[in-house]
gemmi code that builds the backbone of each chain (N, CA, C; Angstrom):
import gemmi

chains = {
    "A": [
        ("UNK", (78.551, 85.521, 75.187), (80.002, 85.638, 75.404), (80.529, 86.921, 74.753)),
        ("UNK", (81.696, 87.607, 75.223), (81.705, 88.902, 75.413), (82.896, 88.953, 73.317)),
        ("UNK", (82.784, 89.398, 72.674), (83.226, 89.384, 71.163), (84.835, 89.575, 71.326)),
        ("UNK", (85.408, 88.909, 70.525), (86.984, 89.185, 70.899), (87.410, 90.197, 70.626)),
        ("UNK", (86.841, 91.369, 69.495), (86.812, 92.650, 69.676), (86.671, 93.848, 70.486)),
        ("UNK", (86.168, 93.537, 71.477), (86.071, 93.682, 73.214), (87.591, 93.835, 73.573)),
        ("UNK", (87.643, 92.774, 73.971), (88.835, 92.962, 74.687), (90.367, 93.156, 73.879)),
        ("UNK", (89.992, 93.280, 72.800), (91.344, 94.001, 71.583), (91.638, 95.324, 71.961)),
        ("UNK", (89.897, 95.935, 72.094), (89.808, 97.178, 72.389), (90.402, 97.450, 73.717)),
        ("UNK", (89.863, 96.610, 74.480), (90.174, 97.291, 75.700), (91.666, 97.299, 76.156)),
        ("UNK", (92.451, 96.411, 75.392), (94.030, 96.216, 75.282), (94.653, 97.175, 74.313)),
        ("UNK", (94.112, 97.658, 73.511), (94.298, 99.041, 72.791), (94.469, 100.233, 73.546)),
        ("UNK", (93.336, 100.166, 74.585), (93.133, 101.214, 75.200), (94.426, 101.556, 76.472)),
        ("UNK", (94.547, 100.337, 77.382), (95.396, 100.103, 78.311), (96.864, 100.167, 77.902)),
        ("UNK", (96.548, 100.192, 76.277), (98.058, 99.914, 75.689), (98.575, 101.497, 75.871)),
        ("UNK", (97.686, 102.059, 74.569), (97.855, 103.419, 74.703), (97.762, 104.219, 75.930)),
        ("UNK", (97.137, 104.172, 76.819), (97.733, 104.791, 78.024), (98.778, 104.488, 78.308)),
        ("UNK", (99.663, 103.529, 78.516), (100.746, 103.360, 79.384), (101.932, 103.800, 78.167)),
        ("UNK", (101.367, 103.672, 76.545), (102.376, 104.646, 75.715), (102.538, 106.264, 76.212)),
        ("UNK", (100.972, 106.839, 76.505), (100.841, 108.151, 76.849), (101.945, 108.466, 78.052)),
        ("UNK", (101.828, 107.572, 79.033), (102.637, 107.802, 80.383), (104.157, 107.692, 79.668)),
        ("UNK", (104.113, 106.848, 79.006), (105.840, 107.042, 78.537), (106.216, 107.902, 77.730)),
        ("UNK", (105.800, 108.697, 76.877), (105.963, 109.660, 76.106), (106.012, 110.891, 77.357)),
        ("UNK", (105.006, 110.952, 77.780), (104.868, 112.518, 78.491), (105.558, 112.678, 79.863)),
        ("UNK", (105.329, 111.742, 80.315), (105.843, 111.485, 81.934), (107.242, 111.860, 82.208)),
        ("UNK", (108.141, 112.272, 83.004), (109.434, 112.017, 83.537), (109.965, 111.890, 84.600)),
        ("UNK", (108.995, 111.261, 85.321), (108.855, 110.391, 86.722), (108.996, 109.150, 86.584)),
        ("UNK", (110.422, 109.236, 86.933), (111.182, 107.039, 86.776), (109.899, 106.560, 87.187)),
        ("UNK", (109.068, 106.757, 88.066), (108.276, 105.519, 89.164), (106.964, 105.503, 87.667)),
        ("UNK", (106.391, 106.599, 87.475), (105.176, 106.466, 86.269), (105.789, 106.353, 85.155)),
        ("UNK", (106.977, 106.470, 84.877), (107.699, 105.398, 83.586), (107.112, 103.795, 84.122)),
        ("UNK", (108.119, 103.477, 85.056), (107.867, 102.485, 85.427), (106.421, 101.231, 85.574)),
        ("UNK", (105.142, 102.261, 85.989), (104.049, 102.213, 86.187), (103.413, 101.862, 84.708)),
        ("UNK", (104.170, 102.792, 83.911), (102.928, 102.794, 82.371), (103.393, 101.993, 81.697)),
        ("UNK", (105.062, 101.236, 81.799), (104.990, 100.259, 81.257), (104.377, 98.860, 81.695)),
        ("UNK", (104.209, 98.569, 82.980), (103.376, 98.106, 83.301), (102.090, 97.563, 82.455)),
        ("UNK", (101.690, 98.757, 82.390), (100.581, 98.712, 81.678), (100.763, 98.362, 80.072)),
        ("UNK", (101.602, 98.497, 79.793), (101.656, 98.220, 78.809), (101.814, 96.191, 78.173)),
        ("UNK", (102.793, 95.992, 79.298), (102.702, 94.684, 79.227), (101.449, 93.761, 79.834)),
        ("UNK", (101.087, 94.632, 80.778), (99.677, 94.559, 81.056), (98.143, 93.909, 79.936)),
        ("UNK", (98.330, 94.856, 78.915), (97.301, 95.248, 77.905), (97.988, 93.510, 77.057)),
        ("UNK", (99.177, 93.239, 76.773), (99.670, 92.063, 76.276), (99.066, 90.410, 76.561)),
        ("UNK", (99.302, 91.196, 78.011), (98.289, 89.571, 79.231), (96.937, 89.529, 78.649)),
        ("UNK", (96.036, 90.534, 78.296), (94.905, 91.000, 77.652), (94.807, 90.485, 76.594)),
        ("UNK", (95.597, 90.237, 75.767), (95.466, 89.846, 74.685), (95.365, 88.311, 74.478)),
        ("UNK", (96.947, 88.026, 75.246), (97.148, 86.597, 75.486), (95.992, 85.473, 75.850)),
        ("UNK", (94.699, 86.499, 77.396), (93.622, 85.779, 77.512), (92.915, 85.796, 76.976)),
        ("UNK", (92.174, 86.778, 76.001), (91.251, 86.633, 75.301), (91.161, 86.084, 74.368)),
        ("UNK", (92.595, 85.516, 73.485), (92.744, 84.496, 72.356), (92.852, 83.227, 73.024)),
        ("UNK", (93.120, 82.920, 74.488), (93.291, 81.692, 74.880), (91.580, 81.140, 74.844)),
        ("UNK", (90.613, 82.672, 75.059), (89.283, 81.915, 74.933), (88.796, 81.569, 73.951)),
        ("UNK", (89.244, 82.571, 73.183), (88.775, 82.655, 71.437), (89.192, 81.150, 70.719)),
        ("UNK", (90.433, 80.357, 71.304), (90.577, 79.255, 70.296), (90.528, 78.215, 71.293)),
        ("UNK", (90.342, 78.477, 72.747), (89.687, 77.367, 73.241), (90.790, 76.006, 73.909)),
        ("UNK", (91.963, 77.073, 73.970), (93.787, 76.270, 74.222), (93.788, 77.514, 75.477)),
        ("UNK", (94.654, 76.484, 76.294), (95.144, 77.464, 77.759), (96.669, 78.017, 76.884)),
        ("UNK", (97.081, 77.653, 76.247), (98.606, 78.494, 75.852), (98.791, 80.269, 76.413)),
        ("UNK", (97.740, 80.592, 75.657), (97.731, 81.793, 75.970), (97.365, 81.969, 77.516)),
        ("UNK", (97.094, 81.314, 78.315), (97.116, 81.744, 79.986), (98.367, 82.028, 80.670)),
        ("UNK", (98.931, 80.835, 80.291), (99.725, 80.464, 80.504), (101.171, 81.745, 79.921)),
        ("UNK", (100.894, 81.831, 78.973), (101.979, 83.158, 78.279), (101.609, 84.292, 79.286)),
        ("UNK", (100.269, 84.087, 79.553), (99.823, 85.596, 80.771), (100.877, 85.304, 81.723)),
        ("UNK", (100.647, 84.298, 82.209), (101.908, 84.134, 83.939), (102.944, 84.340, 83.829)),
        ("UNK", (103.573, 84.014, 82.400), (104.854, 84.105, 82.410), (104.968, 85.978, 82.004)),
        ("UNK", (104.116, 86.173, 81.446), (104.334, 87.858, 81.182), (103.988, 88.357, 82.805)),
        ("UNK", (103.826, 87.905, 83.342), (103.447, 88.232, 84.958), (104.340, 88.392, 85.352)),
        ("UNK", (105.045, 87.337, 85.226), (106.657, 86.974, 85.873), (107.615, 87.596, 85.724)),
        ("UNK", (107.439, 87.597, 84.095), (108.357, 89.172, 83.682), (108.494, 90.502, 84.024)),
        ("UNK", (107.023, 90.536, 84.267), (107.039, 92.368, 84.605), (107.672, 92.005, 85.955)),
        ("UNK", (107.403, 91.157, 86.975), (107.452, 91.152, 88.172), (109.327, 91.863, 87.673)),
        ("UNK", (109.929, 90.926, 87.141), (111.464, 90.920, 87.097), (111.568, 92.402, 86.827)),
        ("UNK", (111.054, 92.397, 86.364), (111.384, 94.100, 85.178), (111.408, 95.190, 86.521)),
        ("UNK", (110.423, 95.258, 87.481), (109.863, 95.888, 88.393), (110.628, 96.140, 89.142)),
        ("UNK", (111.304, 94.932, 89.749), (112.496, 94.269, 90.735), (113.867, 95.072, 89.908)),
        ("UNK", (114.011, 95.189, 89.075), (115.127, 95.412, 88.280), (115.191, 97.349, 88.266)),
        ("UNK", (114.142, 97.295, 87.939), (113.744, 98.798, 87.471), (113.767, 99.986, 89.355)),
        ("UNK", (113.037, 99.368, 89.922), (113.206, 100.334, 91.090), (114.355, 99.754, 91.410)),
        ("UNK", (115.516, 99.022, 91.558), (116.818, 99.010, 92.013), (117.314, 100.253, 90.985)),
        ("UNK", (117.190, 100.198, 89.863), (117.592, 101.141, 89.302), (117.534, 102.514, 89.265)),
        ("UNK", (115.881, 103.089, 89.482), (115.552, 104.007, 90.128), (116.272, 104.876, 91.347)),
        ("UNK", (116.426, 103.435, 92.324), (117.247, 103.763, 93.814), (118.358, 104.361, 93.331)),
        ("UNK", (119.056, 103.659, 92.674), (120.368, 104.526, 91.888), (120.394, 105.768, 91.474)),
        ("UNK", (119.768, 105.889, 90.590), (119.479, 107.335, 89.638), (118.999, 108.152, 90.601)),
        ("UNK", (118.306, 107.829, 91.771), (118.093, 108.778, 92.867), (119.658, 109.329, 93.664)),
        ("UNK", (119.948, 107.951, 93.810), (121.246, 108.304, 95.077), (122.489, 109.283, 94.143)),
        ("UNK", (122.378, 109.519, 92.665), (123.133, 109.908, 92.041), (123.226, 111.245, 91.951)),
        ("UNK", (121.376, 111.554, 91.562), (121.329, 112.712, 91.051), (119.953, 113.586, 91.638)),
        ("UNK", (119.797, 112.765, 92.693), (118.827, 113.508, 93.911), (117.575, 113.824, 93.370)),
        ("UNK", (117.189, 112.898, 92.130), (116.196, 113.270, 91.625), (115.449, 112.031, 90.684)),
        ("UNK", (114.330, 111.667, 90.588), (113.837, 110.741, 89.681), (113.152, 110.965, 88.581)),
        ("UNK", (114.175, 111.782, 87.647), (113.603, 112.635, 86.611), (114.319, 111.844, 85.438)),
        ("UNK", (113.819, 111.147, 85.046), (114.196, 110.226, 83.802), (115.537, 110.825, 82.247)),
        ("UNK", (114.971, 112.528, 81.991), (115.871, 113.428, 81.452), (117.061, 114.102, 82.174)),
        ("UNK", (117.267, 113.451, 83.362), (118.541, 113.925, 84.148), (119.259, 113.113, 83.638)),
        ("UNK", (119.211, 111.639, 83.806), (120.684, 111.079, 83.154), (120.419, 110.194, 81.399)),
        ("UNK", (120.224, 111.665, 80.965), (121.099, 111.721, 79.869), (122.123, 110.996, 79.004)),
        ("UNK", (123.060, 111.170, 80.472), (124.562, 110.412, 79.636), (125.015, 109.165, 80.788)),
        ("UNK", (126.240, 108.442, 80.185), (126.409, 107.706, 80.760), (128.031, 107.799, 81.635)),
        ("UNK", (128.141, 109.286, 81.686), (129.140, 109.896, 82.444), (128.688, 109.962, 83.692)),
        ("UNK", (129.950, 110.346, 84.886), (129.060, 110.366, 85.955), (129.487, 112.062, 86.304)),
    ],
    "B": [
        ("UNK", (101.666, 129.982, 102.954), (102.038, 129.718, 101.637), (100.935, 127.728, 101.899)),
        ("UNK", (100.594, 127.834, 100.543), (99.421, 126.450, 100.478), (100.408, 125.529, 99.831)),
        ("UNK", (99.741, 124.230, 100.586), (100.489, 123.222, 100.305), (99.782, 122.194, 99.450)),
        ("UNK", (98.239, 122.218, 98.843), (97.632, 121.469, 97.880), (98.158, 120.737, 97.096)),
        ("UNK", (97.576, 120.176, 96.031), (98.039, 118.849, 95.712), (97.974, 120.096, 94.085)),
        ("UNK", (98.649, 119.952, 93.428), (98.547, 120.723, 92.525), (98.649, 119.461, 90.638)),
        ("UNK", (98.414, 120.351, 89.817), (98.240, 119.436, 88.165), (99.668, 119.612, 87.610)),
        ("UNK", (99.773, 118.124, 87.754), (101.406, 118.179, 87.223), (101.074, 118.591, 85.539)),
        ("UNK", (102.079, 119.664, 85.397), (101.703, 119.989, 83.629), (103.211, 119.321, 83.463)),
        ("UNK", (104.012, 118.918, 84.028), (105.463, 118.612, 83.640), (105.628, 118.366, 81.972)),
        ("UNK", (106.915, 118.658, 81.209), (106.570, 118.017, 79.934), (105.639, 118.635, 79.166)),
        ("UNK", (105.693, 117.974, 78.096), (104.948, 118.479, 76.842), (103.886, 117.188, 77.079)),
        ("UNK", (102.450, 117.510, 76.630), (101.764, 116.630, 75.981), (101.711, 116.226, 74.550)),
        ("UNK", (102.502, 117.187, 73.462), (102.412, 117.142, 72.144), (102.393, 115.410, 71.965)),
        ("UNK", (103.548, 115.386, 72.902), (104.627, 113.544, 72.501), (102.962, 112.693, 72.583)),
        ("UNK", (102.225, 112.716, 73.653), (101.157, 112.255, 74.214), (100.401, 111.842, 72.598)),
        ("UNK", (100.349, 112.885, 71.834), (99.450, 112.799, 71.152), (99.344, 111.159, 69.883)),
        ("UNK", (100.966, 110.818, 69.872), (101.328, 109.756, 69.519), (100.583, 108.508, 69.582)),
        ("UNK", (100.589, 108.759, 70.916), (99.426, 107.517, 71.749), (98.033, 108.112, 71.331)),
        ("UNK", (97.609, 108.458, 71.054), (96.115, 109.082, 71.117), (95.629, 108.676, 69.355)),
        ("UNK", (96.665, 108.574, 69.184), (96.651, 108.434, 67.080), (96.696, 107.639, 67.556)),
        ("UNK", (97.622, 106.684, 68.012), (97.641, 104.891, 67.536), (96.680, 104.411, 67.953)),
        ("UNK", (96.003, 104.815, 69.627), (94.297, 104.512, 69.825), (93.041, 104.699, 68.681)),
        ("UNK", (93.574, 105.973, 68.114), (92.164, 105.909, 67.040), (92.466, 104.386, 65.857)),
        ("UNK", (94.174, 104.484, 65.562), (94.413, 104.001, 64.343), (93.732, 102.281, 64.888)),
        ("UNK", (93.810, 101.625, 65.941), (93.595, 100.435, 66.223), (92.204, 100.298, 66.313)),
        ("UNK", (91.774, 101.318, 67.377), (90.354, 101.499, 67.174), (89.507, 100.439, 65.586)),
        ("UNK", (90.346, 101.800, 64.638), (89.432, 101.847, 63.670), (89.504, 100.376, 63.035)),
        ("UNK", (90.798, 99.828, 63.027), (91.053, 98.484, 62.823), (90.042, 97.279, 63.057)),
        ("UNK", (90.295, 97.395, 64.404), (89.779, 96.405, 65.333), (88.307, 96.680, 64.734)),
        ("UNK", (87.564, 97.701, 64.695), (85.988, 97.670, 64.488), (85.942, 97.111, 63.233)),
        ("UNK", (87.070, 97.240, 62.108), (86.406, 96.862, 60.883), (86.999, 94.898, 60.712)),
        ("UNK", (87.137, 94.102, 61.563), (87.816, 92.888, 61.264), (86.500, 92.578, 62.125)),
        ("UNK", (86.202, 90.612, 61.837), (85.029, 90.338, 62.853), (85.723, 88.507, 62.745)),
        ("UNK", (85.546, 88.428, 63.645), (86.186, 87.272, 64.847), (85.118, 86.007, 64.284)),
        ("UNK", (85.622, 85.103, 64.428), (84.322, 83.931, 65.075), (84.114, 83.707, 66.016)),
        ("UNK", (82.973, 83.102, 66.692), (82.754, 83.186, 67.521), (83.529, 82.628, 68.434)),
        ("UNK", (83.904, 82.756, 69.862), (84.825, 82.271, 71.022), (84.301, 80.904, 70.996)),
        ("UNK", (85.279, 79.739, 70.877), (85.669, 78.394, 71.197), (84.821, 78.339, 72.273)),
        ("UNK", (85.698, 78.959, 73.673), (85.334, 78.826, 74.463), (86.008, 77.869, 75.060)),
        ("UNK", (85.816, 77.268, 76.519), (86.129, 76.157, 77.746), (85.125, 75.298, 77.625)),
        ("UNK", (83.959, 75.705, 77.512), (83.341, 74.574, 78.250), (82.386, 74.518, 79.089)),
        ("UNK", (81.455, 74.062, 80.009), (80.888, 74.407, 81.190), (81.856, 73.612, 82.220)),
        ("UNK", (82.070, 72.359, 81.829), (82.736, 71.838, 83.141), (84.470, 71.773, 82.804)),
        ("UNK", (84.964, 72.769, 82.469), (86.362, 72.451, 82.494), (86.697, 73.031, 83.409)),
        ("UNK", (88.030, 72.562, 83.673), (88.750, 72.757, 85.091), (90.021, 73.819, 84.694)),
        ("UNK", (89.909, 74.960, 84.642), (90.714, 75.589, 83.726), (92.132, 75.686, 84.846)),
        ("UNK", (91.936, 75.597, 85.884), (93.360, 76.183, 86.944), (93.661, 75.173, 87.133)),
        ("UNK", (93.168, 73.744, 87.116), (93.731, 72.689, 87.296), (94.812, 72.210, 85.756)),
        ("UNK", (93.752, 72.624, 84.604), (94.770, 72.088, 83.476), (95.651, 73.255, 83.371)),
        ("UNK", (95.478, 74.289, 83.801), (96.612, 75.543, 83.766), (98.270, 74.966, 84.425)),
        ("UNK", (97.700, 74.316, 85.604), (98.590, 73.609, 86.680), (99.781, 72.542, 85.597)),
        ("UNK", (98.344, 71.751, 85.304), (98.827, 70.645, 84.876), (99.952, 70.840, 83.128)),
        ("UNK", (99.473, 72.385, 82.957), (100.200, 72.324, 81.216), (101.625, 73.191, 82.266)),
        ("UNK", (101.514, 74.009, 83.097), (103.035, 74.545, 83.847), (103.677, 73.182, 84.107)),
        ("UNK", (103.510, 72.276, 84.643), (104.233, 71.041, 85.258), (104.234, 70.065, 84.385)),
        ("UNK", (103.902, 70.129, 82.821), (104.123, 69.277, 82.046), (103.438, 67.818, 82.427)),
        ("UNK", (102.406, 68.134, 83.087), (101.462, 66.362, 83.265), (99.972, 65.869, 82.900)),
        ("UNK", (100.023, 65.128, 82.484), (99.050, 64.517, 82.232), (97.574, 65.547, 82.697)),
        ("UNK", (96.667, 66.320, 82.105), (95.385, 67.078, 83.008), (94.485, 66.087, 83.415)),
        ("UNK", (94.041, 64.562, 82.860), (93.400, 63.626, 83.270), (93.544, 63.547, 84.558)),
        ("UNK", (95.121, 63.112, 84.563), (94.959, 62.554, 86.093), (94.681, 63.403, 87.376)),
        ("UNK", (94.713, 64.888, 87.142), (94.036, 65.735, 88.079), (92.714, 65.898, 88.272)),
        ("UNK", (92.015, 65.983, 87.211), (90.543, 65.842, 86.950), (89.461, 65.050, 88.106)),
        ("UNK", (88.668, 65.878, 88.572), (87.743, 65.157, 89.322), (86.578, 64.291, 88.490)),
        ("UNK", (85.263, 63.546, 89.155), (84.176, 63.104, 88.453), (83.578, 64.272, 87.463)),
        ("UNK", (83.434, 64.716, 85.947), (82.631, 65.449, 85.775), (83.464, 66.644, 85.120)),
        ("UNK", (84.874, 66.611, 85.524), (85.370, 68.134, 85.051), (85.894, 67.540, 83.678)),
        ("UNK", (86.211, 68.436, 82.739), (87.062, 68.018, 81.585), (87.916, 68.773, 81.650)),
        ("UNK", (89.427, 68.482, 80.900), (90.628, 68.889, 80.832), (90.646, 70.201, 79.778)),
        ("UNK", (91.455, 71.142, 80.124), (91.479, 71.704, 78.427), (92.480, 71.799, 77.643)),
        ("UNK", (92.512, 71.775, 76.272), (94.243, 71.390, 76.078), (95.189, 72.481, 76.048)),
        ("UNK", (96.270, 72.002, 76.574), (97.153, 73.123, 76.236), (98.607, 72.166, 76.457)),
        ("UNK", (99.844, 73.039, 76.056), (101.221, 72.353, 75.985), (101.536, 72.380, 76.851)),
        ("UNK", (102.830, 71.579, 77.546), (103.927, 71.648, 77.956), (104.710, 72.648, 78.586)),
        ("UNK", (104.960, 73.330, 79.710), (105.728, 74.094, 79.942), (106.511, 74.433, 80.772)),
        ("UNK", (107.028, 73.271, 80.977), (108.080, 73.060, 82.351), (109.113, 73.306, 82.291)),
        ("UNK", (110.039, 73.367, 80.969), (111.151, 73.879, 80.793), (111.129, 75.612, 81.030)),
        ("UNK", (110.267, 76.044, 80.002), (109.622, 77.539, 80.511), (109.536, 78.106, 81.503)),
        ("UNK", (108.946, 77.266, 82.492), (108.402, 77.751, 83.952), (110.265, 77.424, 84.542)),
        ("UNK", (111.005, 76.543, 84.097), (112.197, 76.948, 85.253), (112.855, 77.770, 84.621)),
        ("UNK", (112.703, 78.316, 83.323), (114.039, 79.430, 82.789), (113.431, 80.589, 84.092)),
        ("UNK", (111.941, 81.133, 83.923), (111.271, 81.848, 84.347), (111.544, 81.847, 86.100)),
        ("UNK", (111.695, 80.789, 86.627), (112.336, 81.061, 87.791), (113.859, 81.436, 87.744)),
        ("UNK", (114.624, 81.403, 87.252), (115.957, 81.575, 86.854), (116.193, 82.815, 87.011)),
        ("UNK", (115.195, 83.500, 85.882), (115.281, 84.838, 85.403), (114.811, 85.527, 86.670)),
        ("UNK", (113.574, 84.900, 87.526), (113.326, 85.504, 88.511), (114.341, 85.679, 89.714)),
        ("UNK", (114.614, 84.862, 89.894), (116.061, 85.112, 90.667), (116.995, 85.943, 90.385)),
        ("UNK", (117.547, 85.768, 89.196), (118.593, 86.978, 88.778), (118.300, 88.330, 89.438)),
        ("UNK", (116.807, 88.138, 88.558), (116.307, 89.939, 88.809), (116.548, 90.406, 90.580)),
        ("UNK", (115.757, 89.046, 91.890), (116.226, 89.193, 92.228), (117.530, 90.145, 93.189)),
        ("UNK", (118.271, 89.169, 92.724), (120.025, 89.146, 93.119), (119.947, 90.562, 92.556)),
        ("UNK", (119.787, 90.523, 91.291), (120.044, 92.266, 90.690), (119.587, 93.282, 91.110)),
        ("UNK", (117.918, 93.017, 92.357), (117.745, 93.997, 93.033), (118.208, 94.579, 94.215)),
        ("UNK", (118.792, 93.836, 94.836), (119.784, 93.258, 96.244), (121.084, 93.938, 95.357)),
        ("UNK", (121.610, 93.849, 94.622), (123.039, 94.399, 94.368), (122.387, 96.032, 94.094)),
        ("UNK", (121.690, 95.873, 93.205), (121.644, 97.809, 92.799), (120.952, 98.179, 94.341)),
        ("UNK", (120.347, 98.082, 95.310), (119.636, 98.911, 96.251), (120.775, 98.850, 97.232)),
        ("UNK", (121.414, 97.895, 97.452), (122.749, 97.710, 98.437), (123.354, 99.261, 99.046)),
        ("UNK", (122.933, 99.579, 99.551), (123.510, 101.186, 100.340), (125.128, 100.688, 100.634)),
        ("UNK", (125.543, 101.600, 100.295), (127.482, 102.051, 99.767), (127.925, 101.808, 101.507)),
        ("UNK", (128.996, 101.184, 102.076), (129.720, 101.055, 102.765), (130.613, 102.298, 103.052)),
        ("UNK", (130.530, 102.747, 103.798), (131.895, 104.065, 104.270), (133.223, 103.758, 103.404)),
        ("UNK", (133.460, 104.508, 102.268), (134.754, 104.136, 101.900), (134.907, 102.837, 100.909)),
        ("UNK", (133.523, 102.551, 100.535), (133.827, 101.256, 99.500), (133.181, 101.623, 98.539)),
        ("UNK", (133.586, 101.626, 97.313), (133.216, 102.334, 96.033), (132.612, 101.733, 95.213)),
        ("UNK", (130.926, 101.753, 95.852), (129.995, 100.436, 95.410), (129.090, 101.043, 94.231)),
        ("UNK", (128.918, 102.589, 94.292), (128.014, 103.213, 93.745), (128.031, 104.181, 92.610)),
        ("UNK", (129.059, 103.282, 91.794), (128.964, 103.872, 89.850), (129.863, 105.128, 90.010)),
        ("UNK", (131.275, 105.107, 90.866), (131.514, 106.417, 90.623), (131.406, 107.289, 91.621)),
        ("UNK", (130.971, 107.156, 92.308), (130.408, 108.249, 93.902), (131.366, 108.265, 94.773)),
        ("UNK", (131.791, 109.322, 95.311), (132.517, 108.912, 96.395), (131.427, 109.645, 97.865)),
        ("UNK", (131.124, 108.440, 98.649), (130.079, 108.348, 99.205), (130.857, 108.688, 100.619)),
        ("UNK", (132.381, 108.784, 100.467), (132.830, 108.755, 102.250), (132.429, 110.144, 102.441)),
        ("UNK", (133.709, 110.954, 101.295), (133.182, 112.285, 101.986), (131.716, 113.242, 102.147)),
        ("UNK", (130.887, 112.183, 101.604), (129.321, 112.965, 101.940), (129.196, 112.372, 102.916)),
        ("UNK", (129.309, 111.434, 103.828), (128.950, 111.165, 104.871), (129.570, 111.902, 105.893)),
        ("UNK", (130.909, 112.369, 105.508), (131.748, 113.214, 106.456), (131.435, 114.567, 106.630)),
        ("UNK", (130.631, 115.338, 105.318), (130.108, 116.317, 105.273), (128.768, 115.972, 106.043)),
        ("UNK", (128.085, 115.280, 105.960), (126.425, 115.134, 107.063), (126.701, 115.030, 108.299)),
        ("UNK", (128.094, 114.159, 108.352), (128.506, 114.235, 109.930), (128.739, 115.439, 110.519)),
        ("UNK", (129.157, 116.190, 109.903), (129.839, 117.986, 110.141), (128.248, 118.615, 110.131)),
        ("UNK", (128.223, 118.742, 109.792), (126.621, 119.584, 109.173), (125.367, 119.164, 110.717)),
        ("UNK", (125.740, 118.208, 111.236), (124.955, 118.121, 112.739), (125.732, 118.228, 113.897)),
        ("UNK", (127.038, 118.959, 113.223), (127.858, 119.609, 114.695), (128.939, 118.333, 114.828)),
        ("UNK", (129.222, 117.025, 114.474), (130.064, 116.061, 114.486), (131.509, 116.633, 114.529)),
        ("UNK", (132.591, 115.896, 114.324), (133.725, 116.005, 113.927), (133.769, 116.899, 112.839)),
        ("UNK", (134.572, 118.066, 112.701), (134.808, 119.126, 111.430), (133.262, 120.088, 111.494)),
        ("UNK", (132.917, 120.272, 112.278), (132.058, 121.318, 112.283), (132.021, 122.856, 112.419)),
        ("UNK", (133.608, 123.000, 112.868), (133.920, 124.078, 112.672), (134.325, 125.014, 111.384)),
        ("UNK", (134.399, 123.652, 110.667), (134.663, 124.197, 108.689), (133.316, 124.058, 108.472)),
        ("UNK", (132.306, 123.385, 108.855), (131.065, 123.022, 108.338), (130.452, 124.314, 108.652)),
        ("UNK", (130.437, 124.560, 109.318), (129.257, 125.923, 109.714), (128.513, 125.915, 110.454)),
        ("UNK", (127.130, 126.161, 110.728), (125.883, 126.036, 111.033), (125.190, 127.535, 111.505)),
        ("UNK", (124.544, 127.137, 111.843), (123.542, 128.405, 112.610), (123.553, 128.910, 113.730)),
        ("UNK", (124.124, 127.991, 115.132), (124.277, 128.114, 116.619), (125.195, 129.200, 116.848)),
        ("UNK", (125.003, 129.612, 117.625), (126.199, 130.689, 118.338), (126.888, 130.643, 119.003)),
    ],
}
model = gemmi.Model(1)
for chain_id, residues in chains.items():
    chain = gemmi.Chain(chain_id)
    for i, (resn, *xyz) in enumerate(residues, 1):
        res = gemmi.Residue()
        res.name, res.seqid = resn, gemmi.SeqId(i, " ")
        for name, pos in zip(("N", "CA", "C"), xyz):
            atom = gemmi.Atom()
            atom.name, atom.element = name, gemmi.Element(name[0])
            atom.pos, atom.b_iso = gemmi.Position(*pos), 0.0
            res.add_atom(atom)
        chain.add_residue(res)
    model.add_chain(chain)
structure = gemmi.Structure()
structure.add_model(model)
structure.setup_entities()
């Protein structure tokens, strides 16, 4: 069976990328994308302790973090659509402010 | 003039480097802590059935075929309907923010969306195209 250090790592790893995409990026859609991943790397965690102690809880926290991003996603490109129709652009450092 | 797919340098990578430290810093973590060994399921547990059965708050026995065992987990039916709730909202909230602006109805944070439509109308020769301009002769 695969060490729960495994998959810490590999949720480390998935984590920090989708930090990298948010730090560097300023493309709403790969904002969007790397957080993803980020909550992503969370589900990762959630399953591999659900094996480690041998309780579905943690699966179960996966679906619902599923569910969430789903919302977040749904929420986030409506928002996107906006910041496009505004400012003809999906450049995350365009709006700045909350003037129009 | 080439139209290739070119390397977005957009941005700084410095910020990047943030992430690249906290990978080593966990890294180094994670290698020096050591786990016991995984619990584990089981060979015959029914893990999507008691998954089922801990979302709907019921009994995992009574789903159980000859042979499978249950695995434990809580309750989560109150959970699972906030979670539809929330899913809905979001939703409704995506349906209101994508909603394209009505001629003249001031749906969009501030925009006034008539007279750009009156300007696109002009701009393909429409009504007011003689203030609009174009290229034809």
């Amino acid at each position: 069976m695969i060490p729960a250090e495994s998959y810490l790592l590999l949720s480390a790893a998935v984590f920090c990328i989708g930090l990298f995409g948010v730090l560097t990026r300023r493309n709403a859609l790969i904002f969007l994308m790397s957080v993803e991943l980020m909550l992503n790397a969370a589900n990762i965690n959630f399953v591999a302790f659900s094996l480690q102690h041998g309780n579905l809880t943690g699966q179960v926290f996966a679906l619902f973090g599923m569910a969430i991003a789903a919302a977040e996603v749904a929420i986030g490109i409506g928002i996107i659509l906006v910041l496009y129709r505004n400012f003809s652009d999906v450049d995350v450092t365009k709006a700045t402010t909350m003037r129009w | 003039m080439t139209n290739r797919p070119r390397l977005n340098t957009e941005g700084s990578l410095v910020a990047g480097l943030a992430a690249v430290g906290l990978f080593v810093v966990l890294t180094v973590v994670f290698m020096g802590v050591s786990f016991p060994a995984p619990v584990g399921f089981g060979e015959n547990a029914a893990i999507t059935k008691s998954l089922g059965a801990a979302m709907f708050d019921i009994a995992p026995g009574q789903l159980m075929d000859e042979g499978q065992t249950a695995v434990p987990g809580e309750g989560f039916l109150v959970a699972f309907l906030v979670i539809g709730v929330l899913l809905d909202a979001a939703l409704d909230g995506a349906v209101m923010l994508a909603k394209r602006e009505e001629k003249g109805e001031n749906v969009g944070l501030g925009h006034d969306t008539a007279s750009q439509e009156e300007a696109a109308v002009a701009a393909d020769g429409g009504p007011g195209a003689d203030d609009a301009g174009g290229d034809e002769s």
